[in-house]
C-alpha angles and dihedrals in degrees: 000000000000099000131214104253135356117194106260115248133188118182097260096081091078093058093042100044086047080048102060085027091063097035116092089245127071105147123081136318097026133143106290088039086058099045085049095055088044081058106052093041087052111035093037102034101236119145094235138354128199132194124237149178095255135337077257088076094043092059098053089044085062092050089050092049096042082054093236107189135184107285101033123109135230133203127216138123117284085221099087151081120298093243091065088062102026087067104061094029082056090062092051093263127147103234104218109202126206129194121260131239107250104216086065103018081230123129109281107240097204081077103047104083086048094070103041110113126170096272093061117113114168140014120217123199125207106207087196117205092003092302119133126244116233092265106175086062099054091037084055096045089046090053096053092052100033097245134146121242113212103193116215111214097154092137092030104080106140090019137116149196126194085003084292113116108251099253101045098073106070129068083259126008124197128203135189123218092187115148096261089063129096090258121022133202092214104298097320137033144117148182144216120223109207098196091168113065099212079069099052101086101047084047105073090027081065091045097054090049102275092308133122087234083129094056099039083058089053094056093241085116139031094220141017128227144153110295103149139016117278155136151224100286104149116099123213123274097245087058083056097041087059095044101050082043081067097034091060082064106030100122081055089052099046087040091063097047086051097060099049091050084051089052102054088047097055087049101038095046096089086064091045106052085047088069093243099118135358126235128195128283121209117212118248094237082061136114099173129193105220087238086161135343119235135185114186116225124220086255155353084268098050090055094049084052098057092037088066097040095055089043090058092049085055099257123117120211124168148210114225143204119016104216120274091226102061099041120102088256094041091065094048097043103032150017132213116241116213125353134331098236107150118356102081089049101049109046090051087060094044110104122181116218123208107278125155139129092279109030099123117242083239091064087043085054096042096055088040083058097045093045090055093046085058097056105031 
């Protein structure tokens, strides 16, 4: 069976990981932590990056610095992962979902003002598959009532909008380095953007469990001690030494991608334009990632059907996220505002074929070829 998805993996990994496994410091905030944070602040333009456990973990460090309390609510679409929504429900808030817009399967910004009361705090966009989210509309909404806006790119790393990274636009950004992402930290790993500097502080004093370690290392205090709330946010130096090791090549890594989702969209177009599938459309603001590649079938039915007919020719391709709003946890921490147009019914047509750094251009051809066979 052809999976879905393998970790990327380029050769460095080995040398770097010897490396930390050999160095007298394997906890957080080591070197490699510390060269993979330079590299995000410098390659992406954010004001400061810091590594974490998970994007997970990012994303409840935003909740904790845009003082989400019990009470407060929070926007952001019902079609994404639980974490985007945990983080800030963990903290007592009412998670106000919005529909998406279904060209991008990104929240569609035109809702979003309609459902700001006085009790939202933060926006969170979801730039789904590496596309961007329409940002100059939700940081303009966020100016004029005075909101946050966490971004979640979790799946954007190496993408832009508006020539800006995904991540760097927000007042915080988080990303994921799991090993279903364009580039992995081993498995797990994650980082927050600060992309505004009052949070920066606070920040590192949440991420060393509520303590000024940070500043006592940098000789601004004799001694360090608990001044704030916090956790265990910093993740081991092997997790940063793979993935620097992937950040060195990560135009390579996004290049290739690229070509295979170009790939699959030259080939796939024909079906497309018959009006038998849709595939998806990349704005033209966009710069994308290729984080995954998605048709999108007639019906729930359809897709169960190729599923299983790519299944039996040895190829596995897979639906994603069921709607927030409509989980068990989604009614008692959240509510939908407006009408469901089209998230329910998009998200049960969207189907994700294998694409990954070392899928062979042989197994792409094949499930374009299979793909055309079912719905000739």
């Amino acid at each position: 069976m052809i999976p879905f998805n393998k970790p990327p993996y380029t050769g460095r990994e080995d040398a770097y990981v010897i490396e930390a496994m050999r160095s007298p410091h394997l906890s957080g905030d080591g070197p490699f932590s510390k060269k993979c944070e330079a590299w995000l602040g410098e390659q992406l333009g954010c004001s400061k990056a810091l590594m974490t456990p998970s994007c997970t973990q990012a994303l409840e460090m935003a909740a904790i610095l845009a003082g989400i309390k019990p009470g407060d609510e929070v926007i952001m679409p019902s079609y994404t992962f639980v974490s985007t929504a945990n983080a800030f429900a963990l903290h007592g808030a009412q998670i106000v979902f919005v529909d998406i817009r279904p060209d991008t399967m990104n929240i569609n910004h035109e809702l979003i003002e309609a459902a700001v009361t006085e009790k939202t705090r933060v926006i969170v966009p979801v730039h789904y598959a590496g596309v961007g989210c329409d940002m100059n509309a939700i940081m303009d909404i966020a100016q004029r009532h005075d909101l946050i806006v966490v971004e979640d790119a979790a799946q954007g790393v190496a993408a832009k909008v508006d020539g800006r990274a995904l991540g760097t636009i927000g007042h915080l950004g988080a990303f994921s380095f799991h090993e279903t992402k364009n580039c992995t930290s081993g498995g797990e790993g994650g980082a927050l953007l600060i992309n505004d500097a009052r949070f920066i502080e606070r920040a590192e004093i949440i991420r060393e469990k509520g303590t000024n370690r940070a500043q006592f290392f940098r000789g601004f205090i004799d001694k360090y001690s608990w001044v704030d709330i916090g956790g265990s946010y910093l993740p081991s130096e092997l997790q940063c030494a793979y993935l620097y090791a992937q950040l060195e090549l990560l135009q390579e890594l996004t290049d290739v991608r690229l070509r295979k989702w170009n790939r699959y969209r030259d080939a796939l177009s024909t079906i497309d334009e018959a009006g038998k599938i849709s595939i998806a459309k990349i704005p033209d603001n966009v710069e994308h990632n290729a984080h995954m590649f998605y048709l999108k079938c007639r019906d729930l039915e359809e897709r169960r059907q190729l599923i299983g007919y790519l299944r039996d020719k040895g190829y596995m391709a897979v639906f994603h996220y069921v709607p927030l709003h409509s989980s068990k946890a989604g009614v008692k921490y959240g509510r939908f505002h407006g009408e469901d147009l089209h998230t329910t019914t998009e998200s049960e047509r969207l189907l994700r074929l294998p694409i990954y750094h070392g899928l062979a251009d042989e197994h792409l051809d094949a499930v374009i070829g299979h793909i055309r066979q079912f719905y000739s």
